[in-house]
C-alpha positions in Angstrom: -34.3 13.0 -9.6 -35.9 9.8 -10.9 -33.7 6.9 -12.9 -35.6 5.1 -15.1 -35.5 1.8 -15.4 -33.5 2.0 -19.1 -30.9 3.9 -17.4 -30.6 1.9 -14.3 -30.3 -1.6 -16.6 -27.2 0.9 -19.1 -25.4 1.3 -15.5 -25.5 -2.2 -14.4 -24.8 -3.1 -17.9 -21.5 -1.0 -17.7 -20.7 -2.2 -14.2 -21.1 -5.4 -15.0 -18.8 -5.0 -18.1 -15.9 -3.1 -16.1 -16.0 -6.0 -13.6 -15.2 -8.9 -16.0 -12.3 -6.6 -17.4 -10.8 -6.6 -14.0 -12.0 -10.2 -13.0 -10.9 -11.8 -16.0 -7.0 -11.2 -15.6 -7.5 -12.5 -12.1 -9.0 -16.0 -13.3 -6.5 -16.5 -16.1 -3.5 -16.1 -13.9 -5.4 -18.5 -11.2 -6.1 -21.2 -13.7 -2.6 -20.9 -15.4 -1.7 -21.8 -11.3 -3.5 -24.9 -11.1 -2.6 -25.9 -15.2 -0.1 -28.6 -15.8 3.0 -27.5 -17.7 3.5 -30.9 -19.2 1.8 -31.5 -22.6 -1.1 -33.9 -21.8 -1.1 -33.4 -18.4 -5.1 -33.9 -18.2 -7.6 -31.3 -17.0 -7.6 -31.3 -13.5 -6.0 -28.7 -10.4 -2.7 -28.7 -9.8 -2.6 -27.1 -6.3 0.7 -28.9 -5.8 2.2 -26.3 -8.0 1.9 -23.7 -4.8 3.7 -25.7 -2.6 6.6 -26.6 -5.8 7.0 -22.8 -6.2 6.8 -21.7 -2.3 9.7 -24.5 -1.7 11.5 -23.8 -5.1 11.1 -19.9 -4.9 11.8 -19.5 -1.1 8.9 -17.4 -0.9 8.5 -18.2 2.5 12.0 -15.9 3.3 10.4 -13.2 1.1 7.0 -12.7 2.2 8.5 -12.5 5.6 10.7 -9.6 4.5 8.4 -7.9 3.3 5.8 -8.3 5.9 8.8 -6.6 8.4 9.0 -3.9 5.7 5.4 -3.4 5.2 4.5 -3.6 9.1 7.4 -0.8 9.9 6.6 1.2 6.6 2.9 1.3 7.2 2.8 1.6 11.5 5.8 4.6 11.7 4.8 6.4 7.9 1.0 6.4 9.6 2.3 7.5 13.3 4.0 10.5 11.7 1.5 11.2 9.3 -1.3 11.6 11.7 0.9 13.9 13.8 1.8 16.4 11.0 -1.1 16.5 9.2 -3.0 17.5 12.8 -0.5 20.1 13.2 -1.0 21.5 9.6 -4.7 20.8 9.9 -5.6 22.4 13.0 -2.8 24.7 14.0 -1.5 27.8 12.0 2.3 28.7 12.8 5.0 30.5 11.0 5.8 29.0 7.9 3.5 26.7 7.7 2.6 26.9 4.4 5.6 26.6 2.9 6.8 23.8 5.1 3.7 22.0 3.9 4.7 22.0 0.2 8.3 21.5 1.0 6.8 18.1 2.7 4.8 17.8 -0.8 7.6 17.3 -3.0 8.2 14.0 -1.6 4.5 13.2 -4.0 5.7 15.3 -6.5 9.3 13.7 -7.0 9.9 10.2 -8.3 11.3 8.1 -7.1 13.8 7.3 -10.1 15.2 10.4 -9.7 16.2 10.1 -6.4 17.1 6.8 -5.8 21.0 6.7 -6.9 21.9 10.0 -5.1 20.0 8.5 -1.8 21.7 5.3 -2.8 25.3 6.7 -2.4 24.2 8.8 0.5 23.5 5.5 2.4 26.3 4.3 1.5 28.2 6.8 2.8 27.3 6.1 6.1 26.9 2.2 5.8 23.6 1.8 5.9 23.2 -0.1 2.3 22.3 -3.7 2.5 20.3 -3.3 5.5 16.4 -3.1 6.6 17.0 0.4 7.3 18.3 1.4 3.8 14.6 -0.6 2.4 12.2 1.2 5.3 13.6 4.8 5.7 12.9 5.7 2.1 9.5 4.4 1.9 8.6 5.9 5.3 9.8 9.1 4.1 7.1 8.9 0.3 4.4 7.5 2.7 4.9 10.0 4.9 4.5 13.1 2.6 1.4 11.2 1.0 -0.1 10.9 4.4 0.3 14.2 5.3 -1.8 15.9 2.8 -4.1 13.1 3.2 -4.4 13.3 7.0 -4.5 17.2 6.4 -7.3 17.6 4.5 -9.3 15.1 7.3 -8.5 17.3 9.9 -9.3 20.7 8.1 -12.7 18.8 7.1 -13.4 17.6 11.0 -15.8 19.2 13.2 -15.0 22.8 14.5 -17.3 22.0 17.3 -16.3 18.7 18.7 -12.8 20.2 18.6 -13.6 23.3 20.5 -15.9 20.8 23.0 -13.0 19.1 24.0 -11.4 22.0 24.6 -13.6 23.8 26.9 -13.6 20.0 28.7 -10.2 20.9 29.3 -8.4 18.2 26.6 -5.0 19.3 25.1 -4.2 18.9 21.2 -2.4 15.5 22.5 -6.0 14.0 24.2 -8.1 15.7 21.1 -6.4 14.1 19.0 -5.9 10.6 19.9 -9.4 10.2 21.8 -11.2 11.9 19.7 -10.5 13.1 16.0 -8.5 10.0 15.3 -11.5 7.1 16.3 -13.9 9.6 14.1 -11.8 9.5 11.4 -10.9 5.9 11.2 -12.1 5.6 7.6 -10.2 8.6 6.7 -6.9 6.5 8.5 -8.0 3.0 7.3 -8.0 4.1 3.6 -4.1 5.2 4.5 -3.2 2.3 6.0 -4.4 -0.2 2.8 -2.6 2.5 0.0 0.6 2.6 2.1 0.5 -1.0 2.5 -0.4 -1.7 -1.5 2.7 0.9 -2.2 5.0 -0.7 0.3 4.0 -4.3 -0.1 4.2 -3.7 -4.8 8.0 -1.5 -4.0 10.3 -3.3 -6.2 13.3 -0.3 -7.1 14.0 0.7 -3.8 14.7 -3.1 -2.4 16.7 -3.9 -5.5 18.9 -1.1 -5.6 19.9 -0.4 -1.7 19.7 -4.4 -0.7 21.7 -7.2 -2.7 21.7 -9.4 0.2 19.1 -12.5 -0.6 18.1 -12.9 3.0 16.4 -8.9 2.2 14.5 -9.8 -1.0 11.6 -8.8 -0.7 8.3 -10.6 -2.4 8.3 -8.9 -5.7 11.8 -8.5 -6.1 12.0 -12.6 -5.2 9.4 -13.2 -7.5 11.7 -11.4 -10.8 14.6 -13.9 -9.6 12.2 -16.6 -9.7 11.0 -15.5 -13.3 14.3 -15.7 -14.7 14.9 -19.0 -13.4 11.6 -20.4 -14.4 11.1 -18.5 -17.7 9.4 -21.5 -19.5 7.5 -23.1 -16.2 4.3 -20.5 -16.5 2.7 -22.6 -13.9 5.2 -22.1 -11.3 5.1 -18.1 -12.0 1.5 -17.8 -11.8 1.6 -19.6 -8.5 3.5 -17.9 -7.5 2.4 -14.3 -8.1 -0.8 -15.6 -6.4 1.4 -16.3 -3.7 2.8 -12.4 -3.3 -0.4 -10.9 -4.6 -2.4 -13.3 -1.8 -1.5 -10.8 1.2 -3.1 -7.4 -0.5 -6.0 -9.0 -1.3 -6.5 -10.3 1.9 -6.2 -7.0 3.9 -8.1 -5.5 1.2 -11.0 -7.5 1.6 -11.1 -7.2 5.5 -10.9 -3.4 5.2 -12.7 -3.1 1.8 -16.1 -1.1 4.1 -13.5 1.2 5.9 -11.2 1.9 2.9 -14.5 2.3 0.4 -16.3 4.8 2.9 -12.7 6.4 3.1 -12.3 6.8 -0.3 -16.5 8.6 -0.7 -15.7 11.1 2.4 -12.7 12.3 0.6 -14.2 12.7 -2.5 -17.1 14.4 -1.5 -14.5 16.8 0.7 
């Protein structure tokens, strides 16, 4: 099937349009960042206005918090992930199915409606106002994401390479780690950059199980620096460049991976 030209200039046309709607927001908050909040202030960059907000906001004792949460989140929600979805990609057991769906709710429930009951749960056992009252949850909604993602991988991977390895000998633990896992490092990439957006963007779950200031984590720091700086827009924008900084950075070093990720499930 040919394009012609007409139709190839209408797609750029529209791709070109979509990009400034999502480019556009970007730039405003960037140049609001480097503005002057005084009235005359003049015209030029105001780059001292990231340091101003990283000192005023303590950002630094944020973005470290939720690096922690995002690096324990993102490694043990991917560990387990891979694990179960091999075993309800490859394997066929006794309850399987349902045990898969029952793992599925996890997507399928908010987490609004869960968050007080597991709140007073937690508390029960004095676990509020800790790291693990911030990670477990999380873990637990990655996990049930990751499953069905990692699932449909491994039903989609090669019957042959699997049976290969087999006849070589390798168990389900070799097969998986030496050889399904490295082939589907798109599949696991694309994971690891959504769990980490999710994670990284959390703000109910910090908020409600941590009142502590030393477990703020970036967002939640940011809405306490918002309602101390209500009338300094400078300050806020730089300083939701400065939590938005770390996603876009992973994103762009994994942007090939997570892209090709993103086409092999869609066309499974």
């Amino acid at each position: 099937m040919t394009i012609s030209r007409g139709e190839r200039l209408a797609n750029y046309a529209v791709l070109v349009l979509f990009a400034v709607i999502a480019v556009f927001p970007v730039l405003l908050i960037l140049q609001t960042a480097l503005s002057n909040d005084q009235i005359g202030g003049g015209g030029s960059f105001h780059f001292e206005n990231f340091a101003d907000a990283w000192d005023q906001g303590h950002f630094g004792s944020y973005l470290r918090t939720s690096i922690i949460v995002a690096i324990l989140v993102v490694g043990l929600s991917t560990l387990f992930s891979v694990l179960a979805g091999y075993a309800f990609g490859t394997m066929r057991f006794r309850g399987s199915e349902v045990l898969f769906y029952v793992i599925l709710l996890g997507i399928m429930v908010p987490a609004e409606a869960l968050v007080i009951a597991l709140y007073f749960d937690l508390r029960e056992v004095g676990l509020t106002n800790t790291l693990v009252a911030i990670v477990a949850p999380q873990v637990a909604q990655s996990t049930a994401f990751g499953t069905f993602w990692m699932r449909a991988y491994f039903r989609g991977s090669s019957r042959e390479v699997v049976e290969a390895a087999r006849l070589d000998g390798a168990g389900h633990w070799a097969t998986l780690w030496r050889i399904l896992v490295p082939m589907g490092r798109p599949a696991v990439t694309t994971m690891i950059v959504l769990v980490f957006m999710w994670t990284w963007n959390e703000f109910l779950i910090p908020l409600i199980m941590a009142t502590d200031e030393s477990l703020r984590t970036a967002p939640l720091g940011l809405a306490f620096f918002q309602g101390q700086y209500t009338s300094g827009t400078a300050l806020l924008a730089a300083g939701a460049t400065l939590v938005a900084l770390p996603v876009v950075v992973l994103y762009l070093f994994l942007q090939r991976h997570f892209i090709r990720g993103m086409v092999e499930g869609a066309v499974k």
